[in-house]
N, C-alpha and C positions, 0 to 999 in steps of 0.2 A: 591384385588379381590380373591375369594375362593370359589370355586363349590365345592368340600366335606372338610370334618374335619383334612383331612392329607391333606392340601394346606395352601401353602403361597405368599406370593406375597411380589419381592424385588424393588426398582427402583434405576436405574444406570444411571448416566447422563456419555454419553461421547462426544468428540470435533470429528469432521466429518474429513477424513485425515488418522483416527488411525485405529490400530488396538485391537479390545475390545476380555474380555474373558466375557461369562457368567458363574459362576462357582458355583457348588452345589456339597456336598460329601455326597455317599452311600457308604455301605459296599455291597461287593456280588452281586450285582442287575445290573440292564442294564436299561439305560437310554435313554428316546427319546426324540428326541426336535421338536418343532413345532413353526411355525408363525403363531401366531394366527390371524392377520388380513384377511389373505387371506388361512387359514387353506392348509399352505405349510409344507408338510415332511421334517423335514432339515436333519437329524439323527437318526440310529436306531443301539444301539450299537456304533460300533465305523467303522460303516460304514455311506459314506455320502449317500441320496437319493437326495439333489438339483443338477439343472442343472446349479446354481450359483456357481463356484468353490470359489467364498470368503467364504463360509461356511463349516465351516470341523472340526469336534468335537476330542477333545483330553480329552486321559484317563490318570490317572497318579494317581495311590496308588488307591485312594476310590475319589479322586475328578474327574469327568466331567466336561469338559468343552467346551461349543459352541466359537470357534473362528471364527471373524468375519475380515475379512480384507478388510482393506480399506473403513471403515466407511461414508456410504454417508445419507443424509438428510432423503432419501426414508428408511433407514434401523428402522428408529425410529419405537415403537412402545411395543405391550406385546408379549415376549417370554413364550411357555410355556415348563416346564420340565417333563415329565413323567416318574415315577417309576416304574420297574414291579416288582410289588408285588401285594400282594390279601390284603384286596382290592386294589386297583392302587391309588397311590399317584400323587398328583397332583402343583406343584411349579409355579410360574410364577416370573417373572422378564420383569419392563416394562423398555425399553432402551430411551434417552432422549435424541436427538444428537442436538447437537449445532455449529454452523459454525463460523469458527475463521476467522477473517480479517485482513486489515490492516490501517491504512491511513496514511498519509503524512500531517504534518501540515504545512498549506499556500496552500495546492488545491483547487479548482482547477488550478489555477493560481498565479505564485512567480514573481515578479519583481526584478530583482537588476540590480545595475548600472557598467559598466564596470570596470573592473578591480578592484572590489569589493571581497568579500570572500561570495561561497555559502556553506551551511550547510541544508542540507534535512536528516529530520530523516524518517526512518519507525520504525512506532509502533504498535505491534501486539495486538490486542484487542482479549479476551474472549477466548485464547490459555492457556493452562494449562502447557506449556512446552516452555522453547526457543529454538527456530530454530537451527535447524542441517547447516540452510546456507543463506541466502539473497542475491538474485541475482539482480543487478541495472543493468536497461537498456536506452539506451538514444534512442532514436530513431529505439527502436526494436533491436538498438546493445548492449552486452554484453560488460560492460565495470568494472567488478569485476579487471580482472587480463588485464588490459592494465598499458603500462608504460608509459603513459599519465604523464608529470610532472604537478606536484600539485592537483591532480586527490588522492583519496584515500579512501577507505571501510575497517570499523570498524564494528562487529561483536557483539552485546551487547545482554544483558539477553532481554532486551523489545524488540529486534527487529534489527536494524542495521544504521552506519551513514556513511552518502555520504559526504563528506568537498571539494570545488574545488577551488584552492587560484587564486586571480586575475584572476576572470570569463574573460572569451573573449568572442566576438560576438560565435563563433564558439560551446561555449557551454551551448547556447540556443536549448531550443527542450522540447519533450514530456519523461518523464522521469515514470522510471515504479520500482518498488521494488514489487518482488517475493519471500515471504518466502516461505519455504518447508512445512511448516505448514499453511497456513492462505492464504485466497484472495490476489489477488494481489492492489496497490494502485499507483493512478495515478498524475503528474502534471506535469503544462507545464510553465516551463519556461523562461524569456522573460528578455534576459541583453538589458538593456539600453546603446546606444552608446552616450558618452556624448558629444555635439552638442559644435564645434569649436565657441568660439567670437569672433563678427569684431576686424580688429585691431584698432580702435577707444578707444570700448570698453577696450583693456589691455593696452593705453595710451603710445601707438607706439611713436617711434623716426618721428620730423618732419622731419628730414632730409633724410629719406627713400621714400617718397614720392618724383612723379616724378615732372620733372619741370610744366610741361604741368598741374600739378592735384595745386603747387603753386599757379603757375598765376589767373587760375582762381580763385582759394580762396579770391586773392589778389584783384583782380576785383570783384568780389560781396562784399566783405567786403568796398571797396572804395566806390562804386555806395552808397551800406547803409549808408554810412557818410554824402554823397553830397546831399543825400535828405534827409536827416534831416534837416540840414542847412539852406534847399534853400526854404524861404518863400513859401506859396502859394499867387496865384494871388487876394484870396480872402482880405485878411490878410492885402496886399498892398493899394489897393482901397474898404475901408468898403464901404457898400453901405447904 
C-alpha cells in the first residue's frame, strides 16, 4: 500500500508473547509513527505520545525503531512511518502476529495402569523459538522442582517431557504444561488400579480353606453323585 511516490510498504509476521522492532534507516530527519487503524500517535521524534507504555521508539545511528513489547493478537495490523522531509515520506509496515501454543499428545484424556511408566510430552506448535522454561502442574501444583522419587522434567528444543516411573493411584489428576512462550495445554490423567483375582482364579492351596468351606464342598459334590445314580421313578415303571 502506497499513498505517494516516496512510500513503501513492508510486512512482518511476529509470534504474540515477544517483543518486535519495526525498523527503518534515515539519515538527519525525524520520524513519526502512527497506528493506522485507529489513526493513534505512537512517536514523534524520539519522544513517545501513547498512553500504552508497550510502545516506545528507539534511535540508534540513522535507524528508528518502533518497539513494541509484549506483543498481543490486538497489536496486528499496518504501521505507518513518516519522514519529515518536503515532500513528506511516507513507509508502512503491516505487522502479522500469530499465537503460539501448546498441546500434549493423549488429551484430553491418558489412561495408564498402575505401576506402569507415564511419559507426557508438551509440544510447542507455531513458536519460532524454544522456551526459556516449562512449568508442569498437577493439580494446580507446581511440581518442576519437587523431589518427588521418579517424578522428573526434561527441557527440549520442541517444548518439554514429564516421565513418572511406576505411576501410583496418587498420580492421577489434571496435569497442565505452561511454556513461557505459548498457550498453555491440558490433560487428565486416570491410573487404573489393577482389580485383585479370587483366589480360585490364582488356583490356591486346597488346604487353606476352612473346614466348614470342605464339608460342604464335600456334601454338594456327594448329593451330585447320588442323583445321578438313583433312577427316576419313570424309568422304573414305563407306562
Amino acid at each position: 500500500m502506497c499513498i505517494r511516490n516516496h512510500s513503501a510498504t513492508r510486512l512482518l509476521k511476529e509470534f504474540q508473547s515477544r517483543t518486535t522492532f519495526l525498523r527503518f534507516f534515515f539519515r538527519l530527519l525525524q520520524v513519526t509513527w502512527v497506528r493506522r487503524k485507529d489513526r493513534q500517535l505512537l512517536t514523534v521524534g524520539q519522544n513517545t505520545h501513547s498512553v500504552d507504555k508497550r510502545f516506545m521508539v528507539k534511535h540508534v545511528n540513522n535507524e528508528w525503531s518502533l518497539l513494541i513489547q509484549k506483543v498481543t493478537c490486538e497489536d496486528a495490523g499496518l504501521y505507518e512511518c513518516q519522514v519529515a522531509s518536503h515532500p513528506v515520506q511516507q513507509y508502512f509496515v503491516r505487522l502479522s502476529v500469530t499465537e503460539a501454543y501448546s498441546v500434549i499428545p493423549g488429551a484430553p484424556d491418558l489412561h495408564v495402569k498402575q505401576g506402569s511408566n507415564l511419559r507426557l510430552e508438551c509440544q510447542l506448535m507455531s513458536a519460532t523459538e524454544a522456551p526459556l522454561y516449562v512449568f508442569w502442574y498437577r493439580n494446580a501444583r507446581m511440581i518442576n522442582y519437587d523431589s518427588e522419587p521418579g517424578v522428573r522434567v526434561e527441557l527440549t528444543k520442541a517444548g518439554s517431557v514429564l516421565e513418572v516411573e511406576k505411576t501410583q493411584l496418587s498420580h492421577g489428576g489434571n496435569y497442565t504444561c505452561a511454556p513461557s512462550n505459548a498457550k498453555e495445554a491440558y490433560v487428565m490423567v486416570h491410573v487404573l488400579e489393577e482389580e485383585e483375582k479370587p483366589a480360585a482364579m490364582h488356583g490356591g492351596d486346597r488346604r487353606n480353606l476352612s473346614p466348614a468351606i470342605l464339608a460342604s464342598n464335600f456334601l454338594v459334590s456327594l448329593l451330585a453323585a447320588v442323583s445321578w445314580r438313583i433312577p427316576s421313578f419313570t424309568s422304573l415303571y414305563p407306562t
